[in-house]
NUTISE-901289 format. One record per residue (C-alpha): x, y, z. Coordinates in steps of 0.05 Angstrom, whole numbers, plus 5000, padded with zeros to 4 digits. Example, Ala and Ser with C-alpha at 12.3 -4.5 7.8 and 13.67 -1.06 7.14 Angstrom:
<recs>
524649105156 527349795143 
</recs>
This chain:
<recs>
224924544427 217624204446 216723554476 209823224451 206422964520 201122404524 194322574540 194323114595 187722754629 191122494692 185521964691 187721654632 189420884643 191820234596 190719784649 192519174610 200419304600 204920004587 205620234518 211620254481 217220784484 216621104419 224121584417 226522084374 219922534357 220922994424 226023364401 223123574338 223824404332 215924724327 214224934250 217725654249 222325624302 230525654292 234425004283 237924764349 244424884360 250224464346 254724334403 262924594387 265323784417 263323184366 259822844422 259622204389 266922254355 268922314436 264221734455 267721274399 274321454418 272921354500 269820684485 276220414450 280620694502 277720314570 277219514576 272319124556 267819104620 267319914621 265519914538 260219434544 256819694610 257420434575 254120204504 246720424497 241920024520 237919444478 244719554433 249118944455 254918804406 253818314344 258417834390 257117884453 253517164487 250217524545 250817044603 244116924644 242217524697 240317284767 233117154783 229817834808 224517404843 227916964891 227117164973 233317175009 233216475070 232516775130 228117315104 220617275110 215817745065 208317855071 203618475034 198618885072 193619315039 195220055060 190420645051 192721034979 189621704957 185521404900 184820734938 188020224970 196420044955 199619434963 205919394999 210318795008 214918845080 221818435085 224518255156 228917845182 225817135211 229217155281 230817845298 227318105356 225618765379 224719455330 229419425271 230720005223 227220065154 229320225082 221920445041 224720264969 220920724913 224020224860 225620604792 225020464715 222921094697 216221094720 213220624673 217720134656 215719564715 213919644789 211218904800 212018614873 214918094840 219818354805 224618534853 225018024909 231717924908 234918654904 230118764960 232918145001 239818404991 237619065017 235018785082 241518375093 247418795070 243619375115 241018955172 234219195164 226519105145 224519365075 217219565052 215619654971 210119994958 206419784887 205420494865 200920604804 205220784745 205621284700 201520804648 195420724695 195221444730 199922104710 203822494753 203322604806 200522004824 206921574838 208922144882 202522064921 202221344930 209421364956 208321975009 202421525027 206920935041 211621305078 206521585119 202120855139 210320655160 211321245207 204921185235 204620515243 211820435259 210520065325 206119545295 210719395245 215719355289 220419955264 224320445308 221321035278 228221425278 231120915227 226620975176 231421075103 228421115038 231121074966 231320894900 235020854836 234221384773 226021514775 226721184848 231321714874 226422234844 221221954878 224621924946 227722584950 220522864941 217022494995 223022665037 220823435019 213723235031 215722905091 220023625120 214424115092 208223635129 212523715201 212322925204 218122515228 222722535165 227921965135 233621805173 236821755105 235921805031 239521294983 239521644922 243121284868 243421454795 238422034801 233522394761 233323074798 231323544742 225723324692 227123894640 232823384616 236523984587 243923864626 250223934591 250623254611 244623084570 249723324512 255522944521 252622254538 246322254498 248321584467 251921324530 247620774570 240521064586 239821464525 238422174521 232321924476 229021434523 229921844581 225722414539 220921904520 219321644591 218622374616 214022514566 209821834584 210322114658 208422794668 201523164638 204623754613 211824094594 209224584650 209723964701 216923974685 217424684732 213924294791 218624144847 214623424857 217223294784 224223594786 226323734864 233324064847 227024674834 224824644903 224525304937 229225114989 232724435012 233624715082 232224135136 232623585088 234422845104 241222655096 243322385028 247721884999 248122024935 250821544873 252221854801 255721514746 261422004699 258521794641 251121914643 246022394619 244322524702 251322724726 250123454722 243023484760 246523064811 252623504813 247824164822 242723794872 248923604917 252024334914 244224594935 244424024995 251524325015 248625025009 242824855049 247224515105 245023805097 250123175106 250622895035 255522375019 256722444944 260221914895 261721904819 264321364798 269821404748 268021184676 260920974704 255020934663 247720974692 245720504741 254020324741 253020274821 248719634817 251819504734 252918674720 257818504663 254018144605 259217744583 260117454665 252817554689 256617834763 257418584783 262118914747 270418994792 267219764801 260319514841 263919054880 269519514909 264520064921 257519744941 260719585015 262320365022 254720475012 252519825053 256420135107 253320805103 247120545102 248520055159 250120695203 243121015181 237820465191 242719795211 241819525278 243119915339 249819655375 
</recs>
């Protein structure tokens, strides 16, 4: 199998807006080469048959996305760009490795002293969005479910600059918060970061980045929904191709992201490669049954376990991607599933970088 990549110059840029997701030509077998092979399970007999067997919140949360039923009157989604009261936000201009980053801090309006920090490396597969804007209020809910600041750092996206830019601007972020920790008003030992899908990815490699430069490393990594593997080649990838995040947009993102199939091997790309997770930051980590990441998440928990670092790991029953944070379409509120589980993360989390009793 080949997957077409965009230009390999890692200079490329469309500055004006990302291109479309073009799916279904990266699987295409080279001239001369062998069909693939057909999996022994029906895959999409199964996926049929699941569907009419759960209620009606789990079907719709699981169908693929942009494919709502003929039916279905989506009810409106909350505003993404509302602040939290009691939260004040401002940006500072922080020194990037082609330039300088934006990054907009959250806090609290009356808390005094150091507080802990969550650095949020937002996801949507490293193209899709990324706009300060654009996620105000999951960043407010952050800072008050977990009693702490939060800093998002505008990273250039795959669109503007290719990998491993993103990685880059994030390590850079991290850095300018450890260093300037007391400025900022951060105790430097509660500094978490995380992210969802792309997010995670990004985190868990400036958490390596972070061990392998000696520098004080995250007290915690949220790491929900994760891409750990970039050679999207799981048996998981199998079974739920047509589940949720589809099998073909996740292909088609990856190939908008990275320069070359060879970047695929690089540890920055896919950290369940890294040489050795030894002395990594502990993880929380959040993976969904039925998605095309459970299996990189499965075999990047079993390598933290190996390596002797504290991972809290989750899989929620019947869950599709993103199912930790999924809103029912037909309600417009989390789904029963995110609201018993999200305060067994909060609380986690609250332990990591919430306030020092």
């Amino acid at each position: 199998m080949d997957i077409h990549y965009e230009s390999a110059d890692p200079s490329a840029v469309t500055p004006e807006s990302p291109p479309a997701i073009e799916v279904g030509r990266n699987r295409t077998p080279l001239p001369g080469s062998l069909p693939p092979l057909q999996p022994k399970v029906d895959y999409e007999t199964l996926r049929q048959r699941r569907l009419a067997e759960v209620d009606e919140e789990t079907r719709l949360i699981n169908l693929p996305y942009g494919a709502p039923p003929p039916d279905l009157i989506p009810a409106p989604l909350p505003d993404p760009q509302v602040l939290a009261p009691g939260l004040k936000a401002w940006n500072v201009e922080i020194p990037g490795p082609a330039g300088p980053l934006t990054m907009r801090i959250y806090r609290p309006e009356h808390h005094e002293g150091p507080l802990g920090l969550y650095l949020h490396t937002h996801g949507g597969g490293w193209c899709i969005f990324g706009g300060l804007d654009d996620i105000d209020t999951q960043n407010s809910s952050y800072a008050i479910d977990w009693g702490c600041a939060v800093a998002h750092v505008d990273f250039r996206l795959s669109w503007q600059a290719k990998f491993p830019a993103a990685v880059e601007d994030c390590f850079a972020a991290y850095k300018y918060i450890v260093d300037n920790a007391d400025d900022l008003g951060i105790d430097k030992t509660r500094i978490g970061i995380g992210g969802g899908c792309t997010g995670a990815n990004l985190a868990t490699v400036v958490s390596l980045m972070a061990r392998d430069a000696g520098i004080q490393k995250p007290a915690v990594q949220w790491l929900w929904t994760p891409c750990f593997d970039a050679r999207n080649n799981t048996g998981s990838y199998e079974e739920f191709a047509n589940y949720s995040l589809t099998r073909d947009i996740a292909d088609a993102v990856t190939r908008l992201y990275l320069r070359s199939k060879e970047d695929t091997f690089d540890w920055r790309a896919s950290p369940l490669l890294a040489p050795s997770l030894k002395g990594l930051s502990p993880a929380i980590i959040w993976t969904g049954e039925w998605e095309i990441l459970r299996d990189e998440a499965r075999a990047f928990r079993n390598r933290l376990e190996e390596a002797g670092v504290e991972v809290n790991f989750i899989e929620g029953p019947q869950q599709p991607h993103a199912g930790i944070y999924a809103i029912n379409p037909r309600t417009g509120q989390l789904t029963r599933y995110a609201q018993e589980t999200l305060p067994k993360i909060n609380a986690l989390m609250r332990r990591y970088i919430g306030p020092v009793s």
